[in-house]
Backbone bond lengths (Angstrom), bond angles and torsions (degrees), N, CA, C in turn:
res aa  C-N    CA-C-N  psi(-1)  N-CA   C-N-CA  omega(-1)  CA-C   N-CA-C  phi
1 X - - - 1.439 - - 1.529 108.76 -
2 X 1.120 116.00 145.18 1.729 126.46 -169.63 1.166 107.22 -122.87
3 X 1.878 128.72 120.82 0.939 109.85 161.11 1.543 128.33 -81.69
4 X 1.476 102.43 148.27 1.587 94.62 176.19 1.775 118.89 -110.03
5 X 1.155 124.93 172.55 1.650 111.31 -168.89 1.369 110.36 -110.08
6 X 1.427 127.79 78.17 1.167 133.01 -177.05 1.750 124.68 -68.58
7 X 1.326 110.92 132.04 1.501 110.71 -162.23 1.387 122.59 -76.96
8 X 1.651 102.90 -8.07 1.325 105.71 -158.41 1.558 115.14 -103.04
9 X 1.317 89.17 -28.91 1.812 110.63 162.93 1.699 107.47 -70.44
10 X 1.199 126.97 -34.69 1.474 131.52 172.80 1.687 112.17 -52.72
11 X 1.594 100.58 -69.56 1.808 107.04 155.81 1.171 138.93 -22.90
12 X 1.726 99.33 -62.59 1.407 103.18 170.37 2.003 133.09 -62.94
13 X 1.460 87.87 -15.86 1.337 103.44 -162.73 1.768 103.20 -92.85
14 X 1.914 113.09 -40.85 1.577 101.99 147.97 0.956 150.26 -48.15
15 X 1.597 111.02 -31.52 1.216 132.71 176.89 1.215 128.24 -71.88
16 X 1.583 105.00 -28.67 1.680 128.79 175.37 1.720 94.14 -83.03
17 X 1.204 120.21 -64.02 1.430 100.12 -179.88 1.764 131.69 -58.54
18 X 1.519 115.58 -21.48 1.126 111.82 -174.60 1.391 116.73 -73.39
19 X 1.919 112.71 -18.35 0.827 109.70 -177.64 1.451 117.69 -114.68
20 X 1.402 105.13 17.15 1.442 119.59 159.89 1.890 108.41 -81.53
21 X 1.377 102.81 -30.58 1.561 103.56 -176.66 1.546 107.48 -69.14
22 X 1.214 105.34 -57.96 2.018 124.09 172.60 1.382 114.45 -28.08
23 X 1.929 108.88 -42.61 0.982 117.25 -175.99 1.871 117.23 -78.90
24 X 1.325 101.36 -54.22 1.958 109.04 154.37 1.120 132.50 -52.10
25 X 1.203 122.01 -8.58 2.027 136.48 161.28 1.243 95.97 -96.65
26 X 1.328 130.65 -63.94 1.571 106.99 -155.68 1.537 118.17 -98.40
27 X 1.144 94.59 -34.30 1.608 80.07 155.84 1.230 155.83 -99.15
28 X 0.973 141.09 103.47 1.690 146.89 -140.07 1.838 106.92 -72.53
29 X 1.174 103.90 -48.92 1.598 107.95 -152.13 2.080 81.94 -144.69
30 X 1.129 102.37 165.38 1.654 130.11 169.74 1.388 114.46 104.85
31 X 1.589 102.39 -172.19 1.533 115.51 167.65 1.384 122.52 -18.57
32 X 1.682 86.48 -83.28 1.004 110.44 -177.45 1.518 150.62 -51.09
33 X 1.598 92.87 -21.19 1.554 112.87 178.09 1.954 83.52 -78.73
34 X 1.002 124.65 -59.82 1.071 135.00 -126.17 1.722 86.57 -77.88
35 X 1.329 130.71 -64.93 1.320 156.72 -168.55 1.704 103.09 -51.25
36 X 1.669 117.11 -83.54 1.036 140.91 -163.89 1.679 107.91 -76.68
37 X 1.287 120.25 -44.94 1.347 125.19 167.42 1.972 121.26 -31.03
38 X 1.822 90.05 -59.25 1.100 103.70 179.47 1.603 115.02 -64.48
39 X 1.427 120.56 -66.47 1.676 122.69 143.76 1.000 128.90 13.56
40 X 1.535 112.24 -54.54 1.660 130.83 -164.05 1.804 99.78 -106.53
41 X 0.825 110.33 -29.31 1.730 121.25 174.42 1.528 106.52 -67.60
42 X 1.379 129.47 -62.14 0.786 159.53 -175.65 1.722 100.33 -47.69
43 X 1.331 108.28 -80.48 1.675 138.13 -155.77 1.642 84.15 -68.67
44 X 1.503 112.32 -53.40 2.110 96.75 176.27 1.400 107.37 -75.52
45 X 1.199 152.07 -31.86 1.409 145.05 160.63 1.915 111.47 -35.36
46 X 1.147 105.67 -39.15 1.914 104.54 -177.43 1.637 97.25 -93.45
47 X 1.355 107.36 -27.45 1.991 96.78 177.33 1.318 116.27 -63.58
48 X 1.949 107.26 -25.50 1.217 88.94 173.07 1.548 142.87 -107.76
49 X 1.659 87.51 13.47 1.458 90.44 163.55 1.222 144.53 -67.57
């Protein structure tokens, strides 16, 4: 089996982290840090396996 370097899984996976970072700077405390942070941690952790 060969891996190949697909661009679109790469995208998705910056895009998930940049806005996992956005989310750990600006927001301090709530839901959302708490909820969606993890989500996005999570969901790019299996993209990049």
């Amino acid at each position: 089996m060969k891996l190949r370097f697909n661009k679109t899984y790469v995208i998705i996976t910056i895009v998930l982290f940049i806005t996992e970072a956005l989310i750990a700077i600006y927001l301090k405390q709530g839901f959302i840090r708490h909820t969606f942070g993890d989500f996005f941690s999570g969901y790019t952790y299996l993209l990049l396996l």
